[in-house]
C-alpha positions as CSV (number, residue, x, y, z in Angstrom):
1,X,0.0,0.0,0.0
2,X,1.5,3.4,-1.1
3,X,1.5,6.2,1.0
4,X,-1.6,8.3,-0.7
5,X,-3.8,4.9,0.1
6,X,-2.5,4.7,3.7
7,X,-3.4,8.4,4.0
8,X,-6.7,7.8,2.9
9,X,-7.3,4.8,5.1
10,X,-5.9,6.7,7.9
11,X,-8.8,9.3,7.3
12,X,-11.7,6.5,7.5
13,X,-10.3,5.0,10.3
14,X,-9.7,8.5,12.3
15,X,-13.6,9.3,11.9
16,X,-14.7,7.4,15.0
17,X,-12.4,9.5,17.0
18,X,-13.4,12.6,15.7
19,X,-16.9,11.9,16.6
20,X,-16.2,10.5,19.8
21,X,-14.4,14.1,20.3
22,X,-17.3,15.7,19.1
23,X,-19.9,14.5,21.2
24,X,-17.5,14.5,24.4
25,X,-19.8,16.4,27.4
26,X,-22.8,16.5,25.0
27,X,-20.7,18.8,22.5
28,X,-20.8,21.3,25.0
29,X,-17.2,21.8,26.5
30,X,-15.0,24.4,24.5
31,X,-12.1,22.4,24.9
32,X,-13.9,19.2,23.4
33,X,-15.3,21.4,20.9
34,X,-11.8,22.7,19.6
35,X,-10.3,19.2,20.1
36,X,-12.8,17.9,18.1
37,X,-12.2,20.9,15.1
38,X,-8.5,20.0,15.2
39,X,-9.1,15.9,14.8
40,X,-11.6,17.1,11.8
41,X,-8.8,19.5,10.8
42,X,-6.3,17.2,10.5
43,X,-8.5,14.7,8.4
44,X,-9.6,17.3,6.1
45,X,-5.7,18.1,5.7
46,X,-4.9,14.3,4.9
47,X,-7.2,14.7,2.2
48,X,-5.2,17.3,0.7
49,X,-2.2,15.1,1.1
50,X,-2.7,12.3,-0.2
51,X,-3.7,14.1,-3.7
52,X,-0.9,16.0,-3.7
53,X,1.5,13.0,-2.9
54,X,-0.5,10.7,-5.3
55,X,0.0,13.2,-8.4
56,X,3.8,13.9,-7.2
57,X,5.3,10.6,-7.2
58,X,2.7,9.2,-9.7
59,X,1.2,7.0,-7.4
60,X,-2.1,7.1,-8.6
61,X,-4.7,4.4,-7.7
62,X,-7.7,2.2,-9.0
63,X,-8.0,1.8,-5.0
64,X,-7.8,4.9,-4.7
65,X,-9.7,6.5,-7.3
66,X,-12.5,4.2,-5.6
67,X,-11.7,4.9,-1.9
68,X,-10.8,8.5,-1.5
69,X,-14.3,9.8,-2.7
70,X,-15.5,7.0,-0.1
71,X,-13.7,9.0,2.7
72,X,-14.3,12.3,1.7
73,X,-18.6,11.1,1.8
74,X,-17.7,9.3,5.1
75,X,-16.1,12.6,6.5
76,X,-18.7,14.7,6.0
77,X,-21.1,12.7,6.8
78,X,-19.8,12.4,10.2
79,X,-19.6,16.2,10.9
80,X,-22.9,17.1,9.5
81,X,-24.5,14.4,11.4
82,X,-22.8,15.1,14.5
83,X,-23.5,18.5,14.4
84,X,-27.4,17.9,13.9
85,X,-27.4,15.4,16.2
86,X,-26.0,18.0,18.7
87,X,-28.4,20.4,17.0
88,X,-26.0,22.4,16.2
89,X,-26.9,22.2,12.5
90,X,-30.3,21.8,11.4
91,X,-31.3,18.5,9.8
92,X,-32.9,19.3,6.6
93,X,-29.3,21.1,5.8
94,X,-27.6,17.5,6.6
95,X,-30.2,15.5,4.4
96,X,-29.7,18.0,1.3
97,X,-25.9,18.2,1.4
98,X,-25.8,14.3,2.0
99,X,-28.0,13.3,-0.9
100,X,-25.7,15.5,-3.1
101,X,-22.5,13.8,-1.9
102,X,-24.4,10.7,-2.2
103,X,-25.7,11.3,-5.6
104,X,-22.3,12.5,-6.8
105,X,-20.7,9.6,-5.8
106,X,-23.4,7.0,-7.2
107,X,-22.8,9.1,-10.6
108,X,-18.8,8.9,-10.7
109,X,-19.2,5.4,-10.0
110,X,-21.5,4.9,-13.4
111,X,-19.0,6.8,-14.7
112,X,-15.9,5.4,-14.1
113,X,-18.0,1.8,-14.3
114,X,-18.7,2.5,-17.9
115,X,-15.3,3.7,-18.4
116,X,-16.3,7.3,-20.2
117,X,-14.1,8.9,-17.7
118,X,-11.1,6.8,-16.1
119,X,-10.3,9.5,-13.7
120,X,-12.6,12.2,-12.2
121,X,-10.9,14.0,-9.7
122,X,-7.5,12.9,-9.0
123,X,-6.2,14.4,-12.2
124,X,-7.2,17.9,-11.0
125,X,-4.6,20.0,-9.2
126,X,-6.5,22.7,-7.9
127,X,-8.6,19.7,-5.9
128,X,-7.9,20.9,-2.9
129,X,-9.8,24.4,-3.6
130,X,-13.0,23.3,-4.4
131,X,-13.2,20.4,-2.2
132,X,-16.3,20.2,0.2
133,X,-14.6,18.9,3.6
134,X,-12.3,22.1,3.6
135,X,-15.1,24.4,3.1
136,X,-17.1,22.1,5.9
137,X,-14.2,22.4,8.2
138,X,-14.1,26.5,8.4
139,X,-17.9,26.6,8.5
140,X,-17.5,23.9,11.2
141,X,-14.9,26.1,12.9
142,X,-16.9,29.3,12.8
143,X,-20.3,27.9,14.2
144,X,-19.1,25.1,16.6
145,X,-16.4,27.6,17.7
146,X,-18.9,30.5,18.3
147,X,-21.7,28.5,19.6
148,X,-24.1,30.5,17.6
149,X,-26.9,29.3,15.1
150,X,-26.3,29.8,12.0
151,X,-27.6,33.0,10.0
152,X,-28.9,32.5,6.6
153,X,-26.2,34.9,4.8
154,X,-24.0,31.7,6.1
155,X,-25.9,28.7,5.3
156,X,-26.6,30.7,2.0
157,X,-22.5,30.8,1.3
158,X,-21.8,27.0,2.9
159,X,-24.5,25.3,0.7
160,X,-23.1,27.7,-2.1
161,X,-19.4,27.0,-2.2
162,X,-19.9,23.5,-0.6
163,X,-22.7,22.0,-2.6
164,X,-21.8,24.0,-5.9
165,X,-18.0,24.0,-5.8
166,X,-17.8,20.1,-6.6
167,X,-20.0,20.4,-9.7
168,X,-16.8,21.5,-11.6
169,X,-14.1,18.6,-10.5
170,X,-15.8,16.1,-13.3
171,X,-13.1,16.7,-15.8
172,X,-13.8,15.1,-19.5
């Protein structure tokens, strides 16, 4: 296993602890709260990492290509969840961003099933700007961090730059 793949495996197997940090004293305690940014923090970064490493050394996957979108769902999936579970986040903003990430993922899997496009988002340098999980992580950061609710000028740019951004990584 190469070092993007371990990366990427290391970012699946991390999200139980980030949740556990999450909902440490009810997702109340500031110190849990920024504990549990940083673990999501450094997941997100591993994201970045493991594309970056991948396209470097040319060690580009087919376990890969199939896993990493896996743990990028998986990842946010966890936040937003935990979040509405802690009501932090309401839930019909957790069920729309999911069924996008989920329906994304079903179509790149067609995709890449049917071979019209071998690779959909690896081959893309500028990944790591228009990837979801970093734009979830600073939202994440400003509203657990505040322990506010969110206004709709915010939820307006999240669902905006998060939902919209990874329209454009399908590369033909």
């Amino acid at each position: 296993m190469n070092l993007p793949n371990a990366l990427t495996v290391f970012r699946i197997l991390a999200l139980p602890f980030c949740a556990w940090a999450l909902f440490q004293k009810d997702g109340q305690d500031p110190t849990w709260q920024i504990i549990a940014w940083t673990m999501f923090f450094i997941v997100g970064m591993t994201d970045v990492l493991d594309g970056r490493i991948a396209r470097k050394r040319n060690q580009i996957s087919n376990f890969g290509i199939i896993l990493d979108p896996i743990a990028d769902k998986a990842f946010i999936a966890t936040a937003l969840i935990g979040l509405s579970v802690l009501g932090k986040m309401p839930w019909w903003v957790t069920v729309v961003i999911l069924i996008r990430e989920i329906g994304v993922t079903i179509l790149r899997f067609a995709v890449i099933r049917r071979e019209v496009i071998r690779l959909i988002v690896v081959a893309n340098s500028n990944h790591f700007y228009r990837t979801s999980p970093l734009v979830f992580i600073s939202f994440h950061y400003r509203h657990i961090c505040t322990c506010r609710e969110i206004s709709f000028l915010e939820l307006q740019s999240f669902l905006r730059y998060g939902l919209v951004s990874n329209t454009l990584e399908m590369r033909y």
